[in-house]
N, C-alpha and C positions, 0 to 999 in steps of 0.2 A: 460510883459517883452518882449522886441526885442529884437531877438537873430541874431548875425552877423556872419560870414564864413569869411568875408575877411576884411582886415586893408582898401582895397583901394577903389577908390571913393565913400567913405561913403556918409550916404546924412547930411547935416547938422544937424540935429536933433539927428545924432547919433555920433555927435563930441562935444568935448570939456566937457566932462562927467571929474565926480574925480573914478579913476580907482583902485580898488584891484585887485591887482598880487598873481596868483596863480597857482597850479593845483586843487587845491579844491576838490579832493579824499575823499569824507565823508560827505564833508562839512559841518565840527564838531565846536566845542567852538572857537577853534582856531583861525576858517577860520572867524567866526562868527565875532570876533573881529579885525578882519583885515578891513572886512566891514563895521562896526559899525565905526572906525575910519576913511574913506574913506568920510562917509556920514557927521560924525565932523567934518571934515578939511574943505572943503567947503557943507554945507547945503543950498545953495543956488544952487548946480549945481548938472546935474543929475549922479544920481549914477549905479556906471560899474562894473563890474566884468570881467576879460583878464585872459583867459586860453585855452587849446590846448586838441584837439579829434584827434585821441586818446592819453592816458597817453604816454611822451616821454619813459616810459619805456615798453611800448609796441612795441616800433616800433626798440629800441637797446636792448630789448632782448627778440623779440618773441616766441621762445620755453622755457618762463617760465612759471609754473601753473599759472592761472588767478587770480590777483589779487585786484580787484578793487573793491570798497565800494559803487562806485553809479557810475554808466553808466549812458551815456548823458541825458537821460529824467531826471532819477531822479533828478539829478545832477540840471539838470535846473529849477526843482520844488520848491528844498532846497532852491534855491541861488533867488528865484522872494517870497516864505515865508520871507525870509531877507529884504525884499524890493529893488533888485536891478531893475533898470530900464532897464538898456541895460546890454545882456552877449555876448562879443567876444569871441566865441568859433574858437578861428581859427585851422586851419586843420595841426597837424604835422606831417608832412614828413620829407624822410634823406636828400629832398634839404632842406628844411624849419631850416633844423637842423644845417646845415653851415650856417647861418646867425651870422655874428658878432656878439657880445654883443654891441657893436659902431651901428650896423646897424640897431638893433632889436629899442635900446634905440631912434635913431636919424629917423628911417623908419616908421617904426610901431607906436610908443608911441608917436611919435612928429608930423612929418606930417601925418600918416596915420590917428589916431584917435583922435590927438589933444589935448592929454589929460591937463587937468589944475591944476591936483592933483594928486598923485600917492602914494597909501598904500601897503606896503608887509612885509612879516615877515622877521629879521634881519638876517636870514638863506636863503634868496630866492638868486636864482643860476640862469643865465638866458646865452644864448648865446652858439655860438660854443663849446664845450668841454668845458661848464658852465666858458668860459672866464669872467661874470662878478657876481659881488657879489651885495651886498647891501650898498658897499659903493661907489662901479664906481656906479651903480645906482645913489645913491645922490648926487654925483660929476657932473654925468654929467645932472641930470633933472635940477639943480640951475645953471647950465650955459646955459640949454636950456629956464631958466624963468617959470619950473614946480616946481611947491611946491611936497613937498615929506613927510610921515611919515612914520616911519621904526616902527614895532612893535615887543616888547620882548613877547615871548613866553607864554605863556598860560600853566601856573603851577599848579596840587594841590599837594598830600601829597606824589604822586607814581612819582611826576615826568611833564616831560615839555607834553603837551595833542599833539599827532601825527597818523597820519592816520595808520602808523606801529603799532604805540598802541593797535589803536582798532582792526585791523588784528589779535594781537597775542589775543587780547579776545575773539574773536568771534571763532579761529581757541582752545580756550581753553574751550569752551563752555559756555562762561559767558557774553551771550547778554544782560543782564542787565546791566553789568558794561561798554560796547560799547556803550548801550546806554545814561548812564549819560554824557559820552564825546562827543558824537555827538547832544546832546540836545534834542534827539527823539529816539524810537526804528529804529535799523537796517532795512531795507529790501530790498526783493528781488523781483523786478519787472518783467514780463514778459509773455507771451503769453500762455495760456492755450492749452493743444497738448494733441492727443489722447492717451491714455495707455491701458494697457491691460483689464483695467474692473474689473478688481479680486475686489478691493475695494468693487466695489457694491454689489457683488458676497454674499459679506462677512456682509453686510450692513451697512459699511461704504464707501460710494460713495467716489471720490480723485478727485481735479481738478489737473495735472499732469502739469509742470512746469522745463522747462531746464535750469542748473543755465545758462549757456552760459558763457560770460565773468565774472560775479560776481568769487567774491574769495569762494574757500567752505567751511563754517564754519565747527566747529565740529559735526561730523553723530551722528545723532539721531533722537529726538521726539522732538519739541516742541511746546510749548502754544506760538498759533499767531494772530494777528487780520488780516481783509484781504479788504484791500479798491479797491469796485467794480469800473466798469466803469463807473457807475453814478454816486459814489463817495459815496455811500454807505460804511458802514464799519461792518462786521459780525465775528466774534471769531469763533476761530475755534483751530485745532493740525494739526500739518504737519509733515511726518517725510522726514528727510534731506537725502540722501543716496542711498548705493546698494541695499536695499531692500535683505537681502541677503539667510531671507527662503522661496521668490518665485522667486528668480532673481539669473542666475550664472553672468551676465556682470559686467561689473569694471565701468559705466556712472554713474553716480551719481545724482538726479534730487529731487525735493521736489513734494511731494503728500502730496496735504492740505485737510483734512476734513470741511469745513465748517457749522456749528452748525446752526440747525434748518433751511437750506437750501433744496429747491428743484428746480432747474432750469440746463440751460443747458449752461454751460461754454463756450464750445470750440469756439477755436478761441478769447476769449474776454482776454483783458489784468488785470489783477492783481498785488497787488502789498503787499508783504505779510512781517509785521514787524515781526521779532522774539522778543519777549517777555520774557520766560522763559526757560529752557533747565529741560527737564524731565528727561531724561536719554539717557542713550547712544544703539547705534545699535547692536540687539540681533538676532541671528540666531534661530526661535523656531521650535520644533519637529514638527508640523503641524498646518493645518489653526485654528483649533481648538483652542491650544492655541493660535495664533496670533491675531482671535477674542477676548478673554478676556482679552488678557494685551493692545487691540486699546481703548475696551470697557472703563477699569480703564484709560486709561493716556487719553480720552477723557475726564472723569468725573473730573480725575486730572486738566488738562487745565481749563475747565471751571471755577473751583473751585478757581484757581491763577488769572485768568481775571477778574473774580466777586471781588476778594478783591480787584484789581486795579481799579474797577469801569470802564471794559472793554469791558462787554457786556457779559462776558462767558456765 
């Protein structure tokens, strides 16, 4: 997949794609079928996917807790497993942010990338202070000569499938249920960083992991699989949180145990799905117990992966 930063002198090869419109935060069923209908409308032209780094809602309300499902890498992992060919990741800023919806439609979508097709959900908001909807969208692509399909929402029994969905699942501790709406387990990608050791101390070693931007689900334990840099995939338990009978701080970070491992992490990036949620974070009287209850919810984890046919 090509991945682009900027609308302007594209080289040919990267214009005249059929485009979904999105932010693609998850990029769950939803978004799934935004793109799937992209690739219908013209199948003869390559297919694009047009979205902005970072979330516009990072940039108009920076001091909110971190919310996001998939930062850029992964983001772009999801959206090339879909089959897109080309992803416009363009870069939003508070200039980028006054752009007309007139200007974005007529600058960007028409001469900048040229598109020939354009897919979005019937809820997409685009332009200065979300001046246009999805129906100036249609209005104005059939008088620029772009075909358009508008998609209705992606429903099952709970309701229409939304990136806020799966937030309040994941923050309620039911990464199973995030995952049947995003069409794969959750996870959390990220650079392995040194920690205190205590893990191994205890004889369970920890690859130690900053959520960073990710949203943070609910603290606890859970059964995870954990896809290496060489693309490896190993089961494992990780607990999410303050750690809070060897840790006074308020940071919050995930320590994964990985199952029948012995090598040396640091530095290398991981990318670790949540699976199942074991329980919640327990303050214990000392190491002692904290070894036997890592012991059990390791044996627990394994025991949930193996009936998923997960490697536990």
């Amino acid at each position: 997949m090509l991945i682009f930063h900027d609308w302007r002198d594209l080289p040919e090869a990267a214009r005249c794609a059929t485009v979904a419109l999105g932010n693609f935060d998850g990029v769950h069923r939803g978004h799934a079928a935004v793109i799937a209908a992209a690739r219908a409308a013209r199948p003869d032209a390559k297919l694009a996917v047009l979205t902005f780094e970072p979330h516009p809602r990072e940039v108009f309300r920076p001091d909110d807790p971190p919310f996001r499902l998939t930062l850029a890498a992964e983001r772009a992992d999801a959206l090339a497993a879909l089959g897109v060919d080309i992803l416009y990741e363009l870069p939003f800023t508070p200039e980028f942010s006054l752009t007309s919806a007139e200007g974005f439609v007529a600058d960007v979508l028409a001469a900048g990338i040229g598109a020939r097709h354009l897919t979005a959900g019937r809820d997409f908001a685009f332009g200065h202070r979300k001046g246009g909807g999805a129906g100036f969208l249609a209005d104005r692509a059939a008088a620029l000569g772009i075909g358009i399909t508008l998609i209705p929402p992606v429903k099952d029994a709970e309701g229409p499938l939304s990136s806020s969905r799966i937030r309040r699942a994941l923050a309620e501790g039911y990464p199973e249920r995030a995952a049947e709406e995003l069409g794969r387990p959750w996870a959390i990608r990220g650079e392995v960083a040194h920690g205190d050791a205590r893990g191994r101390t205890i004889g369970f070693p920890t690859a130690n992991i900053a959520l960073g931007r990710h949203l943070e689900p609910a603290r606890g334990v859970y059964a995870v699989t954990v896809r290496l840099a060489d693309g490896s995939v190993r089961g494992g338990a990780a607990n999410l949180g303050r750690r809070p009978t060897v840790n006074a701080g308020t940071e919050s970070r995930l320590e994964v145990h990985l199952f029948d491992f012995d090598g040396d992490l640091y530095g290398a990036e991981l990318t670790v799905g949540l699976i199942s949620y074991l329980r919640p974070e327990v303050k214990f009287p000392g190491l002692d117990a904290l070894r036997a209850q890592i012991a059990a919810d390791a044996a627990e984890a394994r025991r949930l992966l193996a009936a998923r046919g997960l490697g536990g």
